[in-house]
Backbone as JSON Lines, residues from 0, in Angstrom:
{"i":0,"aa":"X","n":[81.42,-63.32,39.58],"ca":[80.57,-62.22,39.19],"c":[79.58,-62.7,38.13]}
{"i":1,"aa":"X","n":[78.49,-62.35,38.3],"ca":[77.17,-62.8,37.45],"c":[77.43,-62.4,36.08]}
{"i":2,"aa":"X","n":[77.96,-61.15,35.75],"ca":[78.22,-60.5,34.03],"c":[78.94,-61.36,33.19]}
{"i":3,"aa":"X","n":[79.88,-61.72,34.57],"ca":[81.22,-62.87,33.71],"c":[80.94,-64.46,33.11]}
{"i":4,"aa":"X","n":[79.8,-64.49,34.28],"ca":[79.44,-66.23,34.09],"c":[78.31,-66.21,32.62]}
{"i":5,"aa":"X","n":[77.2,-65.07,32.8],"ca":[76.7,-64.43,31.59],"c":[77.39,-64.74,30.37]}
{"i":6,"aa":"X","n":[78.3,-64.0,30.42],"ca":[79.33,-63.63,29.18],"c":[80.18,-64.85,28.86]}
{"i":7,"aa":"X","n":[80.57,-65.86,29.71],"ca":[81.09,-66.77,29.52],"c":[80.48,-68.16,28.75]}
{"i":8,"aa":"X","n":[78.7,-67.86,29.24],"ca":[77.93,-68.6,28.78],"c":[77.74,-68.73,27.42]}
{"i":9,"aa":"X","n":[77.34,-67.23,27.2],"ca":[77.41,-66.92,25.95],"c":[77.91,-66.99,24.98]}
{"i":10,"aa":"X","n":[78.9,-66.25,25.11],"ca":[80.3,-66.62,24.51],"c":[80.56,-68.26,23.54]}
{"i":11,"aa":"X","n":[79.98,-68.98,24.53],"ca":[80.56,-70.79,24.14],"c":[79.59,-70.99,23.44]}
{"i":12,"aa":"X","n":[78.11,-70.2,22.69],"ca":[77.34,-70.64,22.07],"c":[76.99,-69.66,20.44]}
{"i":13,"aa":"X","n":[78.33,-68.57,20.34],"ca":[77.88,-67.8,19.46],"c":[79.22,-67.05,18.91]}
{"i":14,"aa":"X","n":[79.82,-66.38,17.87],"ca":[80.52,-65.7,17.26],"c":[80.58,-64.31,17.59]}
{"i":15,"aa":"X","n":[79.58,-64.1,17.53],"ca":[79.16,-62.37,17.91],"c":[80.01,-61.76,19.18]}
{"i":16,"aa":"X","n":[80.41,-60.58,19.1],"ca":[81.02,-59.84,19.81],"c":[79.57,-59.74,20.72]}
{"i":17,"aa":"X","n":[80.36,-60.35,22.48],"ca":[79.01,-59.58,23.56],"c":[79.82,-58.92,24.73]}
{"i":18,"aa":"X","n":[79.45,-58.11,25.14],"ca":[79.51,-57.01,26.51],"c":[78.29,-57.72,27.78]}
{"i":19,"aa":"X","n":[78.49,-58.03,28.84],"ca":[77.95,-57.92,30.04],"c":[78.01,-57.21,30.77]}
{"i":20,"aa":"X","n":[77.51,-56.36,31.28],"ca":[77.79,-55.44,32.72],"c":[76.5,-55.52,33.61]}
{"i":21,"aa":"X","n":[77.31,-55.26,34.97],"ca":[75.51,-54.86,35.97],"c":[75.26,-53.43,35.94]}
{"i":22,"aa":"X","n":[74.26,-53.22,35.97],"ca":[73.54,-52.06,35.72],"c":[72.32,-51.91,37.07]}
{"i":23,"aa":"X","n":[71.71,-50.52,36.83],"ca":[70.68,-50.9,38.29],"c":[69.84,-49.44,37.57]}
{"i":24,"aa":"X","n":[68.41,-49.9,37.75],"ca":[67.61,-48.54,37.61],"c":[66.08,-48.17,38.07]}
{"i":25,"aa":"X","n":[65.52,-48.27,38.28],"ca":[63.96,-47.88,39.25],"c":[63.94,-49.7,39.77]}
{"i":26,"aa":"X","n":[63.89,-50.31,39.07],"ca":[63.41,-52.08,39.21],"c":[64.38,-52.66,39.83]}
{"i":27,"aa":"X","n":[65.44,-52.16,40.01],"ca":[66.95,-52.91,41.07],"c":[67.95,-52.79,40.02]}
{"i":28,"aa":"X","n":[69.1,-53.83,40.82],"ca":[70.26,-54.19,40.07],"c":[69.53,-55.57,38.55]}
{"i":29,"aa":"X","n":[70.54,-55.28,37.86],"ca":[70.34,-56.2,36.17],"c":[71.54,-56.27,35.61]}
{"i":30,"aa":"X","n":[71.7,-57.11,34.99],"ca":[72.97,-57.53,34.41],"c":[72.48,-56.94,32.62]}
{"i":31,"aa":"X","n":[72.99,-56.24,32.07],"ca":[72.9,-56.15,30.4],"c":[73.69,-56.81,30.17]}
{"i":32,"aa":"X","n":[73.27,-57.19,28.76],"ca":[73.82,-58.28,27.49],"c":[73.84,-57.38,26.58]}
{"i":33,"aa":"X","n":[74.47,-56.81,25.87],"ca":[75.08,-56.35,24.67],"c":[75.69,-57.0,23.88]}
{"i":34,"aa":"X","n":[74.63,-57.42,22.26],"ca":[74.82,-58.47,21.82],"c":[75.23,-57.95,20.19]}
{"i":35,"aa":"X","n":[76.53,-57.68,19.5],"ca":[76.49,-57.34,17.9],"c":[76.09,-57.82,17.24]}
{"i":36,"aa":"X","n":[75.02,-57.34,15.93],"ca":[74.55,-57.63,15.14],"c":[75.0,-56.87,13.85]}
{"i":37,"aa":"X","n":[74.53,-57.63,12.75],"ca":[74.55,-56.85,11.61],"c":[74.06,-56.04,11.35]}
{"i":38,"aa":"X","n":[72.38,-56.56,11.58],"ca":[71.28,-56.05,11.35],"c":[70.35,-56.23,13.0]}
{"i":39,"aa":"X","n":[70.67,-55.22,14.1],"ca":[69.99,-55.29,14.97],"c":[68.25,-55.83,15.34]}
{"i":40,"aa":"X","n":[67.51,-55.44,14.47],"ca":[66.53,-55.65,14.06],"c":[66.07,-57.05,13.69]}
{"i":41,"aa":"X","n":[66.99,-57.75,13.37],"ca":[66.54,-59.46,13.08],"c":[66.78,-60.29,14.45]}
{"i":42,"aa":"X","n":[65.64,-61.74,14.05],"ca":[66.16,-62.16,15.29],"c":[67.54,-62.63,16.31]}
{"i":43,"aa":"X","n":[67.24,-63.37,17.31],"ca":[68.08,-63.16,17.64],"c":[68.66,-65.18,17.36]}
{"i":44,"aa":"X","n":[69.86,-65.07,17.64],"ca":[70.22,-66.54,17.35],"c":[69.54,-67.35,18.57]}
{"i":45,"aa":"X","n":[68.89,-68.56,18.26],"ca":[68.52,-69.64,19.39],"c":[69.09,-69.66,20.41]}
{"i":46,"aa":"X","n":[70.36,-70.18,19.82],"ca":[71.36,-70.2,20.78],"c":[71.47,-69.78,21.82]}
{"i":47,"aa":"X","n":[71.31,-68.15,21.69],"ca":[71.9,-67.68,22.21],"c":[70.4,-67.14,23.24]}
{"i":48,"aa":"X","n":[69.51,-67.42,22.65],"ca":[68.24,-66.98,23.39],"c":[67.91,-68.35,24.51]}
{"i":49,"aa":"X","n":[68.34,-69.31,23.81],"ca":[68.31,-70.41,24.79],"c":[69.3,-70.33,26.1]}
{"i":50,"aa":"X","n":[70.25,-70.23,25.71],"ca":[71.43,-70.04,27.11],"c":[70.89,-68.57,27.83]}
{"i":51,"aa":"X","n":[70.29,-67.66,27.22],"ca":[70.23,-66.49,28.13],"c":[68.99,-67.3,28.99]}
{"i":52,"aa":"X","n":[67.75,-67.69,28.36],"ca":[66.83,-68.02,29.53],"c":[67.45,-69.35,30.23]}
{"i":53,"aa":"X","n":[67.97,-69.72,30.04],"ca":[68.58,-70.83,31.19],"c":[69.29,-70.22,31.97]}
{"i":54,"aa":"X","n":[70.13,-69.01,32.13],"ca":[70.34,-67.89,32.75],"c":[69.97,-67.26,33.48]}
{"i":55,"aa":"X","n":[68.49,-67.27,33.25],"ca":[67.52,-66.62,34.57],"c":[67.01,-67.74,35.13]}
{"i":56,"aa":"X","n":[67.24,-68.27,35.63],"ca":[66.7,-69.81,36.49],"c":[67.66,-69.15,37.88]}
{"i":57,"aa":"X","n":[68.77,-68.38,37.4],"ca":[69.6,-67.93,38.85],"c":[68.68,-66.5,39.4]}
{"i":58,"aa":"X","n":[67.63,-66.2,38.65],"ca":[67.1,-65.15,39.36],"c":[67.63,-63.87,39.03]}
{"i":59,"aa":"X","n":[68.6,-63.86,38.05],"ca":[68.98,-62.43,37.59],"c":[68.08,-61.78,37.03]}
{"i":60,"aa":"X","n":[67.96,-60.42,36.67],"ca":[66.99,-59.63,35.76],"c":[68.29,-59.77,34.55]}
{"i":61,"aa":"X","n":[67.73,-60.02,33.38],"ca":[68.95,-60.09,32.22],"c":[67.78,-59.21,31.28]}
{"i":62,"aa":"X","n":[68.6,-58.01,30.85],"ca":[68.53,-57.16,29.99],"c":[69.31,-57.4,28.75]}
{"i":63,"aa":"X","n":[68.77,-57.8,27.77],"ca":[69.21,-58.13,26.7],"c":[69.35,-56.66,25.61]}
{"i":64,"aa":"X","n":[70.22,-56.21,25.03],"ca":[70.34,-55.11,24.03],"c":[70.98,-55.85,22.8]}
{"i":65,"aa":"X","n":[70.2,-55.39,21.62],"ca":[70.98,-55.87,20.69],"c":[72.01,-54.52,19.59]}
{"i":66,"aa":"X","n":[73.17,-54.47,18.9],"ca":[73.41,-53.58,19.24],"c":[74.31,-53.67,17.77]}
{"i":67,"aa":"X","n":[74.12,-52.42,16.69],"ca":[74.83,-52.76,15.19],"c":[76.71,-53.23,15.58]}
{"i":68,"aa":"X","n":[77.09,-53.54,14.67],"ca":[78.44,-54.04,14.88],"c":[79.79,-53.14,15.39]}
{"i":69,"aa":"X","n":[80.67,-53.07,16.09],"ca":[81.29,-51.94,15.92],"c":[80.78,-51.28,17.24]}
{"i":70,"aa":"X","n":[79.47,-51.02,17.87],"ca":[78.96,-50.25,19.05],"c":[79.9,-50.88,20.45]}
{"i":71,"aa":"X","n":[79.9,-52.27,20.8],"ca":[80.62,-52.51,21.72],"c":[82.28,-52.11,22.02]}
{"i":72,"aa":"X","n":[82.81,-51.84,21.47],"ca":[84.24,-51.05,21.32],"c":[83.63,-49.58,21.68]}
{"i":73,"aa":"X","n":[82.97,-48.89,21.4],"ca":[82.76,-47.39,21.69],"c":[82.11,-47.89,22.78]}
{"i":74,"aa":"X","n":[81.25,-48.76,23.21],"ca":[80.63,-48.28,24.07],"c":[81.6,-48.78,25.71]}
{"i":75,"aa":"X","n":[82.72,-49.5,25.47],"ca":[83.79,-50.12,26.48],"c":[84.85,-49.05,26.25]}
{"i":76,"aa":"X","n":[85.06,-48.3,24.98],"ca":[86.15,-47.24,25.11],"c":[85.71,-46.2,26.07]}
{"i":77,"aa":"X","n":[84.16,-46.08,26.29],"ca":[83.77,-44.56,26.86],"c":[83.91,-44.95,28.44]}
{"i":78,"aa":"X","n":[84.2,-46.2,29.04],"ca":[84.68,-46.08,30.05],"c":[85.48,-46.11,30.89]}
């Protein structure tokens, strides 16, 4: 599954709590990245911006969200 290999990628290049899921809305199916931050608003780590665009070389749409700390637990409890 594309979310997992995403998330797996990720994962090996960063600390931060991340969420993957596919998602789909007027433009097709997309995989989101739900990425914790402290401060949502700052950038984002290299790292981690580097492995996501090496990521789309498979042709996924990757929706990146960045998201205050603490949101990924509510937002995996609500489903």
């Amino acid at each position: 599954m594309a979310a997992e290999l995403i998330k797996k990628q990720i994962s090996a290049v960063t600390d931060a709590r991340i969420y993957a899921r596919p998602e789909s809305d007027d433009g097709g199916r997309h995989i989101v990245l739900y990425v914790e931050q402290h401060a949502p608003d700052s950038p984002l780590d290299p790292l981690v911006k580097e492995n996501r665009s090496a990521l789309q070389e498979y042709n996924w749409r990757l929706v990146l969200i960045k998201v205050p700390i603490g949101s990924i637990k509510v937002i995996t409890d609500s489903l």
